[in-house]
C-alpha positions in Angstrom: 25.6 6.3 -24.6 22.2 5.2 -25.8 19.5 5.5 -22.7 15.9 4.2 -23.1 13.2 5.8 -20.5 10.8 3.4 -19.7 7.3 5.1 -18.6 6.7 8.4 -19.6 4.3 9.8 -17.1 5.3 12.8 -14.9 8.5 10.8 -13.4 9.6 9.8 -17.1 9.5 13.0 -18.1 11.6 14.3 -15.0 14.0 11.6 -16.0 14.0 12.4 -19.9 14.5 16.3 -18.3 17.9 15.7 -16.3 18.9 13.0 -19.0 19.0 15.7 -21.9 21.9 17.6 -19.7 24.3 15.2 -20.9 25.1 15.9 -24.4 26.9 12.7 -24.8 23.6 10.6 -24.4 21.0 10.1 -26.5 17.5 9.2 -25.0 14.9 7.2 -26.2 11.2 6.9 -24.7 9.4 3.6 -24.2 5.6 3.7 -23.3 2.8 1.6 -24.2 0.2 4.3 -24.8 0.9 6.6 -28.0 -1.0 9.7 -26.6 2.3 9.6 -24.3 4.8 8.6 -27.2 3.3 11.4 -28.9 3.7 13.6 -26.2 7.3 13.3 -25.6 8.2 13.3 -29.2 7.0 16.9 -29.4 8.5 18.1 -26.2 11.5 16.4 -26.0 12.2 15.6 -29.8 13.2 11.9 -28.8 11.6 8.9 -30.5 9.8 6.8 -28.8 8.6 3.0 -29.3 6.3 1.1 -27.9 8.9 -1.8 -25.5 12.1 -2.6 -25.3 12.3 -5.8 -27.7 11.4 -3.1 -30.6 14.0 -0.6 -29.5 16.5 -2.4 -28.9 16.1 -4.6 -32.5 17.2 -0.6 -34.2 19.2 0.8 -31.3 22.6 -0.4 -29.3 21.4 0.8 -26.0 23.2 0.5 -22.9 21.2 1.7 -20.5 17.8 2.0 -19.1 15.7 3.8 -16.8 12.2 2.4 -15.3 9.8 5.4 -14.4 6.8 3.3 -14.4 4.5 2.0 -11.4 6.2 -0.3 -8.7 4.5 -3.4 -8.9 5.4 -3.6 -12.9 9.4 -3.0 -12.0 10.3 -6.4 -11.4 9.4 -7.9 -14.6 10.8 -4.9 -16.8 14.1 -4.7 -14.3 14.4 -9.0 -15.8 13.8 -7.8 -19.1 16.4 -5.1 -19.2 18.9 -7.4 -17.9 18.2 -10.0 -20.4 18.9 -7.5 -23.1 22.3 -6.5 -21.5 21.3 -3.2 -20.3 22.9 -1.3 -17.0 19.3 -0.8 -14.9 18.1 2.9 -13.1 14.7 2.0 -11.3 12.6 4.0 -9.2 11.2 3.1 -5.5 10.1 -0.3 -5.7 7.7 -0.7 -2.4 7.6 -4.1 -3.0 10.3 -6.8 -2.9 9.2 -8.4 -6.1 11.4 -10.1 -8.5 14.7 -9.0 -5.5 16.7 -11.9 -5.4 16.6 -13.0 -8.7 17.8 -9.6 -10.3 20.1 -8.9 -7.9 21.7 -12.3 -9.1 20.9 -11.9 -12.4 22.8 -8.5 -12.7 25.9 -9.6 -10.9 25.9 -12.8 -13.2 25.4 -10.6 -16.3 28.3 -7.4 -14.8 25.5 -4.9 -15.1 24.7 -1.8 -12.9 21.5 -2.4 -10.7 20.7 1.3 -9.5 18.3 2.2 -7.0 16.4 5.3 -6.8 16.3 7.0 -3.4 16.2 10.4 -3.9 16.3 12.1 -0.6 20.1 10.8 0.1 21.1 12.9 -2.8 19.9 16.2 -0.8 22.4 18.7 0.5 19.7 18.7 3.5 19.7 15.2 4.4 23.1 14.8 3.4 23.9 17.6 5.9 22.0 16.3 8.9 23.5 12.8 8.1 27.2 14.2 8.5 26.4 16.3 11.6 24.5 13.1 12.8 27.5 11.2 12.4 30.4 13.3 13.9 28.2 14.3 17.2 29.8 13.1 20.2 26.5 12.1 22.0 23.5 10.5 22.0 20.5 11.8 19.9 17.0 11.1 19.0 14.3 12.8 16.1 10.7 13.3 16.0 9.6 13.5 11.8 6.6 14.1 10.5 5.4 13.6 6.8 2.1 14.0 5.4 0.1 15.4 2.3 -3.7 14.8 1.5 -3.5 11.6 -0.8 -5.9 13.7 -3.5 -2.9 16.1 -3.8 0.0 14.3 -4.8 -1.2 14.2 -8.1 -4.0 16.1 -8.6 -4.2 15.9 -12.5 -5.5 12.1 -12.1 -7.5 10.6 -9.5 -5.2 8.8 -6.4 -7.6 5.6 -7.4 -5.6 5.4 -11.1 -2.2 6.0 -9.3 -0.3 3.1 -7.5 -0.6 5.0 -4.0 -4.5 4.0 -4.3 -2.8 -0.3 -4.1 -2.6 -1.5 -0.7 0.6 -3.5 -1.9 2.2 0.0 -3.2 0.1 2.5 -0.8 0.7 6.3 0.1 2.0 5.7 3.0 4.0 2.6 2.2 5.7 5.3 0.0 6.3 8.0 2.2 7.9 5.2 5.0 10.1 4.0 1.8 11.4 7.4 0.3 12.5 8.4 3.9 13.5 5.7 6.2 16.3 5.1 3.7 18.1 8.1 4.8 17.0 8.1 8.4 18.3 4.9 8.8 21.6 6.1 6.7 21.7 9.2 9.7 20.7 7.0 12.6 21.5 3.5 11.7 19.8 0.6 10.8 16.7 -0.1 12.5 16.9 -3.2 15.9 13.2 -2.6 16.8 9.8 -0.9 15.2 6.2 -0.3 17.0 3.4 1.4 15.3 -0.2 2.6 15.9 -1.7 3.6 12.7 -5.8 3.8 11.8 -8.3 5.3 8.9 -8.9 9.1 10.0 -9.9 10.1 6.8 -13.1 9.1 4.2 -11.0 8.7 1.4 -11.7 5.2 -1.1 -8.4 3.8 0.4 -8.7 0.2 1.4 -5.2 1.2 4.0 -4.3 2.6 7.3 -3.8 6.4 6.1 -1.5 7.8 9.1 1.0 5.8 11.4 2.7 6.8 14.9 6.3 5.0 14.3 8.5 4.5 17.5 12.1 3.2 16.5 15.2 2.4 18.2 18.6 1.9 16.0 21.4 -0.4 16.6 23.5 2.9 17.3 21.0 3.8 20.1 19.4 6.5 18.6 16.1 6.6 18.8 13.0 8.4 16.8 9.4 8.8 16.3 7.9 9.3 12.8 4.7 10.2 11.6 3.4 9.3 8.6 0.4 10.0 6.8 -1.9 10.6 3.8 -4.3 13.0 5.9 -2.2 16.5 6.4 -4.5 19.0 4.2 -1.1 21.4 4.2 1.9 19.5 2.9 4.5 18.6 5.6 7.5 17.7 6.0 9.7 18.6 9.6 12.5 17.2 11.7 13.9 17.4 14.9 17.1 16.3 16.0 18.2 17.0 19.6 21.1 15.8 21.8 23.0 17.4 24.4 25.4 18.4 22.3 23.6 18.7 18.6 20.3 20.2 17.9 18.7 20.9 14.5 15.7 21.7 12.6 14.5 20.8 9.1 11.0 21.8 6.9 11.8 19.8 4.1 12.1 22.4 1.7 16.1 23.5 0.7 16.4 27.1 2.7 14.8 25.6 6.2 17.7 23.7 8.2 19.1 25.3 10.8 21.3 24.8 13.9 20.8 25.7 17.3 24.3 26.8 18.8 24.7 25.6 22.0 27.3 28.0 23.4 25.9 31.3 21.5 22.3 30.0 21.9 21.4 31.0 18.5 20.0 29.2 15.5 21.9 29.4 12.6 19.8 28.5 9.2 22.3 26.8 6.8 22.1 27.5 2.9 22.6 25.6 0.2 23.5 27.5 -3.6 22.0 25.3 -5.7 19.8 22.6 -4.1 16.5 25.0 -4.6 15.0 24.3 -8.4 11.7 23.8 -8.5 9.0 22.6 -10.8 5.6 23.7 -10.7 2.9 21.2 -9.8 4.4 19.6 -6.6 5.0 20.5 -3.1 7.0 23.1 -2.2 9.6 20.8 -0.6 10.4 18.4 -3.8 13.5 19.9 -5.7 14.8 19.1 -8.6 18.4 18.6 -7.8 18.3 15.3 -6.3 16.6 13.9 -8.8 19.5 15.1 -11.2 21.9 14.2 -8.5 21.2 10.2 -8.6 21.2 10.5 -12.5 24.4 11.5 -12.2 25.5 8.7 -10.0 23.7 5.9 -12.0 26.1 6.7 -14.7 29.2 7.2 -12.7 28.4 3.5 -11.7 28.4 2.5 -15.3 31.4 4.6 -15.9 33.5 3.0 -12.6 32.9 -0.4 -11.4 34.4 0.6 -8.2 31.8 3.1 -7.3 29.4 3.0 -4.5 25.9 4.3 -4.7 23.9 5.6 -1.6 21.4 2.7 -1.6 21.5 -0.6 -3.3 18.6 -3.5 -3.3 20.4 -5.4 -0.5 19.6 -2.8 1.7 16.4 -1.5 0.6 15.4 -5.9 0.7 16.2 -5.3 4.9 14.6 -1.9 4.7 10.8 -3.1 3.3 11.0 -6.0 6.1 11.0 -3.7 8.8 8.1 -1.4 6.1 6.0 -4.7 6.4 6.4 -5.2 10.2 5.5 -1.7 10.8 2.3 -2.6 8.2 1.2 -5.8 10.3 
């Protein structure tokens, strides 16, 4: 199978990474600026071009995947369609161009694939299942937040999409996680928020957000969000009367507090621990390869179901934007 990477920034590259683990498909990078081409022809040995019209002219790809900023996917996610090619794209934010792929993929039999990483961690995956078979009611307090200069701190946050209002850091954060919360706890019947500017950073955006939500399953949470936490976080509680665990976001931190031997248990994972230099301690690599994987068991089997899909990431960024009024 012939796979073009579209965007070939730090994500790209990720992508171009896990990609290159299947031997039975060759890659091919598309970016409009050559210092990046160049780049990932030397690291990578993979030829790049400069868009998809020129690629696809020379190559019979099947298959793409869209590493570049949110706000652009929409446009490329129609032009990847209209060349016949199965679609990978990451977060969206925004619900840009949403009804009309969605339509134009079913009309054209193509795979429309949705990134959202964190239900393809053994963690979340975990707390989902245990979530799911508990026999009573349970609520969560979360916390997420990272100081908006760190998340990339080889190029300023104002060059980066999380510097957007539209596509903001915190926008982000609510739209990597709430998928899998509301996988855990069910979808979301009612929102309220306080949020506010705590920080000086040139950020026209609320940076940090007090959450409250109630789920149709009656569970009910409160998650914090910000762009302000100088230490990276990332923690979860999940108590009932009969479940109770703990999470730090990184692959060797969940535990279970045993309610009859009133000890916490820590459960471990073999292989969900790979790291790569340069981001926070709780971002592992295996995920990432994880919904790889699954994007091209979807184009392998028509019949399979991924974790997310754009109908239900369309429902999830209306309850993002009431939470942003």
């Amino acid at each position: 199978m012939k796979v073009i990477v579209i965007g070939l920034g730090s994500m790209g590259k990720r992508r171009i990474r896990l990609l290159s683990e299947h031997k039975d498909v060759e890659i091919y990078g598309i970016d409009t600026q050559e210092q990046r081409c160049k780049e990932v022809e030397d690291k990578f040995g993979i030829k790049c071009f400069a868009s998809i019209d020129e690629v696809c002219k020379v190559e019979p790809v099947e298959a793409a995947i869209i590493s570049t900023s949110p706000l652009s996917h929409a446009a490329i996610i129609n032009d990847c369609l209209n060349h016949n090619l199965h679609v990978f794209t990451e977060i969206n934010l925004v619900q840009d161009g949403y009804d009309e792929n969605i339509a134009l993929a079913k009309k054209k039999g193509k795979v429309l694939f949705l990134s959202s990483t964190f239900l393809y961690r053994k963690e979340t995956q975990t707390i989902i299942e245990k979530v799911h078979e508990a026999k009573c009611p349970v609520n969560y307090i979360y916390h997420v937040g990272q100081y908006l200069p760190d998340w990339h701190p080889w190029e300023s946050y104002n060059n980066f999409f999380i510097g957007n209002p539209r596509t903001n850091g915190c926008r982000e954060i609510m739209a990597i996680d709430l998928p899998w919360i509301v996988t855990a706890f069910g979808p979301i019947k009612n929102v309220c928020s306080m949020k506010s500017k705590n920080t000086q950073l040139n950020i026209d955006y609320d940076d940090n957000y007090l959450i409250m939500l109630e789920h149709e399953t009656g569970a009910k949470g409160v998650f914090a969000v910000d762009v302000v936490s100088r230490k990276p976080y990332r923690h979860i509680d999940v108590y009932g009367e009969e479940l109770q665990l703990s999470w730090n976001g990184t692959a060797d931190s969940l535990n279970e507090y045993h309610i009859e031997t009133k000890k916490e248990e820590n459960i471990t994972f073999d292989d969900a621990s790979e790291h790569v230099d340069g981001y926070a301690a709780f971002i592992t690599e295996n995920p990432y390869r994880e919904e790889i994987n699954a994007y091209l068991k979807q184009i392998a089997d028509s019949n399979y179901k991924p974790a997310w899909n754009f109908e239900k990431d369309k429902d999830l960024l209306d309850w993002i934007d009431v939470i942003e009024k």
